[in-house]
C-alpha positions as CSV (number, residue, x, y, z in Angstrom):
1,X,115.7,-8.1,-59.4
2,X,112.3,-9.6,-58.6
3,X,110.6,-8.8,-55.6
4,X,109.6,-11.3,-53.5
5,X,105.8,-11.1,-52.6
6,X,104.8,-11.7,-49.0
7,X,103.4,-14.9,-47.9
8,X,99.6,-15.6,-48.3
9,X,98.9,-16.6,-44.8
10,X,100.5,-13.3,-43.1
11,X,98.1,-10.6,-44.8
12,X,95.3,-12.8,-43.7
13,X,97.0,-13.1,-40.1
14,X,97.4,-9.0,-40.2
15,X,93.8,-8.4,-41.3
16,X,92.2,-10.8,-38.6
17,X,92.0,-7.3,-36.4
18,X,89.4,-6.2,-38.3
19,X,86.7,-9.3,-37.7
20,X,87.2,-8.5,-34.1
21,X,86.3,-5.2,-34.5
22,X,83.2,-5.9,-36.5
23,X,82.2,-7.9,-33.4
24,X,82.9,-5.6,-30.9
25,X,80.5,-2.4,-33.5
26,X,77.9,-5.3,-33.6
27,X,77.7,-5.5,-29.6
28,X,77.6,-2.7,-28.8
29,X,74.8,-1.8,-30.8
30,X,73.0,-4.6,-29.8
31,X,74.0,-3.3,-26.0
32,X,72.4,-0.2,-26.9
33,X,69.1,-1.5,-28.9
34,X,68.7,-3.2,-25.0
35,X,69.2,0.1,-23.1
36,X,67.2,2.0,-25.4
37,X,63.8,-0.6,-24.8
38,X,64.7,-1.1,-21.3
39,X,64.4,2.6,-20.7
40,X,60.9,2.7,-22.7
41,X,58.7,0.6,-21.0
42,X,55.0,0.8,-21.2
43,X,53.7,1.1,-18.0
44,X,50.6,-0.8,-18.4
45,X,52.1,-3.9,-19.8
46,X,54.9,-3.9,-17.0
47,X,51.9,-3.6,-14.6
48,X,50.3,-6.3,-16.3
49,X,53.6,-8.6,-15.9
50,X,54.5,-7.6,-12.8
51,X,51.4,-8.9,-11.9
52,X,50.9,-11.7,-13.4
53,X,54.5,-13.2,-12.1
54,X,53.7,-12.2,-8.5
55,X,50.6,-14.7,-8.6
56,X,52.3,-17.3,-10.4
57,X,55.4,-17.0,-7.4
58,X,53.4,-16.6,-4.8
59,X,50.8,-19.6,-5.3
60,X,50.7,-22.3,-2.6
61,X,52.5,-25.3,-3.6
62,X,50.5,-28.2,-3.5
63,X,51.6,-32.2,-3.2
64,X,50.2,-35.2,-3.2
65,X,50.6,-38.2,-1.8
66,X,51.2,-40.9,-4.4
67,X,49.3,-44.0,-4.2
68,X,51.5,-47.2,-4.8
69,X,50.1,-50.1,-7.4
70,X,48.1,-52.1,-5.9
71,X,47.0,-50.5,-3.0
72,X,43.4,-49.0,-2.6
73,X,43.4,-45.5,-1.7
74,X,41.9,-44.5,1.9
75,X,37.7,-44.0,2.0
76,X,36.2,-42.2,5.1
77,X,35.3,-43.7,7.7
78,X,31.4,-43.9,8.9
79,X,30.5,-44.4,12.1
80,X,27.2,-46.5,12.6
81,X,25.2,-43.4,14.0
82,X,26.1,-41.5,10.8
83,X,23.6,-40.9,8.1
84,X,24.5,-39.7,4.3
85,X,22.1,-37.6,3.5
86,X,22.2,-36.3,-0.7
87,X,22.5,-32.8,-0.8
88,X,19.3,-32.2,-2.7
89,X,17.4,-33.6,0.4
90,X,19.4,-32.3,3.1
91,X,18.8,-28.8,1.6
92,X,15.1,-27.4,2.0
93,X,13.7,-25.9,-0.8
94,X,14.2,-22.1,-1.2
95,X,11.4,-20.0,-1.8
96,X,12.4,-18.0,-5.3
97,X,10.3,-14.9,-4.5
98,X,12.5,-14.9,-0.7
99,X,15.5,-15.5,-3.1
100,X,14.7,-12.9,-5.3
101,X,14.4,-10.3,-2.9
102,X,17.5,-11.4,-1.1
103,X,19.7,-11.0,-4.3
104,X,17.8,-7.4,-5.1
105,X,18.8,-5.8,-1.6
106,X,22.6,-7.7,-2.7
107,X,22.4,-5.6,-5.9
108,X,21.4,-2.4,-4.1
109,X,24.1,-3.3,-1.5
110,X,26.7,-3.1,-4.3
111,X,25.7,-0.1,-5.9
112,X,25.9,2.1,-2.3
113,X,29.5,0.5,-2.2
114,X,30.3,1.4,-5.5
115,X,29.0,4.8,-4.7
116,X,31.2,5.6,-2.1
117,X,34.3,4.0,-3.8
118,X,33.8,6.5,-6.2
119,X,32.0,9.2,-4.6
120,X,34.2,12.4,-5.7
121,X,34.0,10.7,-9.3
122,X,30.6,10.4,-9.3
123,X,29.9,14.2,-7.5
124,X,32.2,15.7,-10.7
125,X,30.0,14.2,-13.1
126,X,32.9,12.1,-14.6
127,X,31.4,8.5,-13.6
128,X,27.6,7.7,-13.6
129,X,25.9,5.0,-11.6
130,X,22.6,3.8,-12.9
131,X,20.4,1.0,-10.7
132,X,17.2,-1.0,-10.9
133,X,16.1,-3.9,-9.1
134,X,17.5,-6.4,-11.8
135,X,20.8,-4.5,-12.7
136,X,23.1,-1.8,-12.2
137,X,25.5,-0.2,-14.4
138,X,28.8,1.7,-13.7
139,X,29.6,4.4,-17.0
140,X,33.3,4.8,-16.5
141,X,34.8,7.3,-19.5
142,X,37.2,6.0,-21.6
143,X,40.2,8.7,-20.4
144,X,39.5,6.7,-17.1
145,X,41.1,3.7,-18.4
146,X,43.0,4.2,-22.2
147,X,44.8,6.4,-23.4
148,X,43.3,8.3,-26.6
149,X,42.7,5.7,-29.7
150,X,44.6,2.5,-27.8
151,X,43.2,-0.1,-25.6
152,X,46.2,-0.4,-23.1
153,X,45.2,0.2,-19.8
154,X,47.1,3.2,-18.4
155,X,48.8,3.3,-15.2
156,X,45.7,4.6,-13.3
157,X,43.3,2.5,-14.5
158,X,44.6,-0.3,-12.0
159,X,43.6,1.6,-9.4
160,X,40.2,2.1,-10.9
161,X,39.3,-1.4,-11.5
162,X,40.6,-2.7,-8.3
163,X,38.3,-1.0,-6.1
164,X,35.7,-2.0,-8.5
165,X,37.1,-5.6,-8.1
166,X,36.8,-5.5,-3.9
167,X,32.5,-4.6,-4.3
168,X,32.5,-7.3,-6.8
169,X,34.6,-10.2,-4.9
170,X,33.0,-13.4,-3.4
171,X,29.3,-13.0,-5.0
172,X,28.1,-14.8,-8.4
173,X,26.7,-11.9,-10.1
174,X,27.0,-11.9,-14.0
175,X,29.1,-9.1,-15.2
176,X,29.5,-8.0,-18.7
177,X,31.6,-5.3,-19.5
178,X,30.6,-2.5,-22.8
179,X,33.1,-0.6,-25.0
180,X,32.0,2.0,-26.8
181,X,33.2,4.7,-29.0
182,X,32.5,8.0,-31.1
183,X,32.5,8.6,-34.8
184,X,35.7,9.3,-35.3
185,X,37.3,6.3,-37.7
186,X,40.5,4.8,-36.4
187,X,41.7,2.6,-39.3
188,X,45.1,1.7,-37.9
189,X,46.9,-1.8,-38.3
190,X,45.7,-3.2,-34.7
191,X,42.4,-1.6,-35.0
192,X,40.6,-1.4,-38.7
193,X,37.2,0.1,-37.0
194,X,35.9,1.5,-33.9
195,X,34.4,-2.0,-33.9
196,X,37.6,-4.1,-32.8
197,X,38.8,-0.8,-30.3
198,X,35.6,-1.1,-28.5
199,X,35.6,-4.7,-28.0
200,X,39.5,-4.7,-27.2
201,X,39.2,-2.2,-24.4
202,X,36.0,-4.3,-23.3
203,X,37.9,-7.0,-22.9
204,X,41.0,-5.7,-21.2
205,X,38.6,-4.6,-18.5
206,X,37.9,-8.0,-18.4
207,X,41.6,-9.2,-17.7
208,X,41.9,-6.7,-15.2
209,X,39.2,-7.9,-13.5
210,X,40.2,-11.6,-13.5
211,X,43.8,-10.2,-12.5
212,X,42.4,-8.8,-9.4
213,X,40.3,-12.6,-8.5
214,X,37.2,-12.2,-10.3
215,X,35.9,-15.2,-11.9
216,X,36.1,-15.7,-16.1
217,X,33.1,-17.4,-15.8
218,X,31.1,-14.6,-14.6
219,X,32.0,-12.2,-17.4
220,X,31.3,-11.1,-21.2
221,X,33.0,-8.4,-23.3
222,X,31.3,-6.8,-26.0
223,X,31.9,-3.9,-28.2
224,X,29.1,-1.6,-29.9
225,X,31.7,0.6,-31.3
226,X,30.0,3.9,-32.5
227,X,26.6,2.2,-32.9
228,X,25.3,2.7,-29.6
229,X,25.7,6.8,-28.8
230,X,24.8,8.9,-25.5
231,X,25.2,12.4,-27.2
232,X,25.6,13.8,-30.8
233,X,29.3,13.3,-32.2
234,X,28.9,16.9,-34.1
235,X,30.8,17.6,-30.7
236,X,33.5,17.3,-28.8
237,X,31.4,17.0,-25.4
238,X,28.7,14.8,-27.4
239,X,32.1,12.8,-28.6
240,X,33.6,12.7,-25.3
241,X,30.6,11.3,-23.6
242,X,30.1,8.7,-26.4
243,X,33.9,6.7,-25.9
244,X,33.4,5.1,-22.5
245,X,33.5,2.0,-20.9
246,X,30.2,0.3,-19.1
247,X,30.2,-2.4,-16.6
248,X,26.6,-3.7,-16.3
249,X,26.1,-6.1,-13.4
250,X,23.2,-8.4,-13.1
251,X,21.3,-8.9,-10.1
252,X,21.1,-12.6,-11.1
253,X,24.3,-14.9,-11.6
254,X,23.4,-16.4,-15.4
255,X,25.6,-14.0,-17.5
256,X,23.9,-15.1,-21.1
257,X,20.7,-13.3,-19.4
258,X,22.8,-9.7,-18.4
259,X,20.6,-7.5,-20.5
260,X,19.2,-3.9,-20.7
């Protein structure tokens, strides 16, 4: 007798289990891929976030008052015993050798506060400050601020930059801000040459900075990359003294004229 063969549709219906399954394998993977990068987070980027989200929430909300078509918007009143005076006349000329000395006791002012913000540094021999009357420059080393052959800022090196930040706040003086580096070659995918790791940690001192209110347009990254040595590299001292970062600030506020 011939056997009867069972319907089509109800080996389909009894295998449906396992697409359900495959589902549920594939989620929970994809639960774990998330726990696995949540529990790995860098902690200079999350600094950088946290941040960067806390000025965007916490800005003032501004309005305006919309004018409607047709009207004229409001101009300020002047009473008949009021002058306008231009700016340019109203102002009396400055003397530029007065000026000049004012803005030289400014940059020595700076360098005493920089001094004592980093006063124990500076007494270890780990941070240098050098000054003249047309600039001053702050020689931070790179364990400071990175991590070895990466231009992420380290936990730390928040701390650093904000007190350097608080001298630097509500004054015009140019900034620029050096990377440096030894001998050693790098050659990884991000960074082919010393050249692009000393111009990237240049210029994430530079987003620091601007994170903590300094303005853009008062700074300048640049990286030398080996080319510009303080020791020999046939040593690790000569080596270490070599990667660092220098901020050079100029007594005078152009920051194309911030040279050495």
């Amino acid at each position: 007798m011939r056997r009867r063969r069972p319907p089509q549709d109800d080996i389909h219906n009894k295998e449906r289990w396992l697409i359900s399954y495959a589902d549920f394998i594939t989620l929970l993977f994809a639960f774990f891929v998330v726990m696995y990068s949540v529990s790995s987070v860098n902690e200079g980027k999350y600094k950088v976030l946290s941040e960067t989200l806390t000025g965007v929430f916490n800005a003032p909300q501004r309005s305006f008052q919309p004018i409607e078509v047709g009207d004229q918007p409001p101009r300020p009143e002047v009473g008949p015993s009021q002058d306008i005076i231009p700016s340019a006349v109203a102002e009396a000329p400055r003397n530029p050798e007065q000026e000049t000395q004012e803005r030289t006791e400014a940059l020595r002012t700076m360098a005493d506060q920089l001094s004592m913000e980093f006063d124990d540094l500076i007494n270890r021999g780990v941070v240098t400050l050098e000054t003249n009357d047309q600039w001053l420059a702050l020689n931070l080393p790179d364990s400071l601020l990175f991590g070895s052959g990466d231009a992420e800022p380290h936990y730390d090196a928040f701390d650093v930059i904000e007190k350097i930040a608080r001298v630097l706040k509500n004054r015009d003086n140019a900034i620029k801000v050096e990377g440096f580096t030894d001998n050693q070659p790098i050659g990884t995918s991000r960074f082919p040459s010393n050249w692009e790791l000393s111009a990237a940690r240049a210029a994430a001192v530079v987003r620091m900075l601007g994170m903590d209110g300094i303005e853009p347009e008062r700074m300048a990254a640049v990286g030398y990359g080996q080319h510009q040595p303080l020791a020999r590299n046939d040593t690790e001292e000569g080596r270490r003294r070599n990667r660092r970062v220098v901020l050079l600030i100029s007594r005078d506020a152009s920051i194309r004229g911030v040279m050495r």
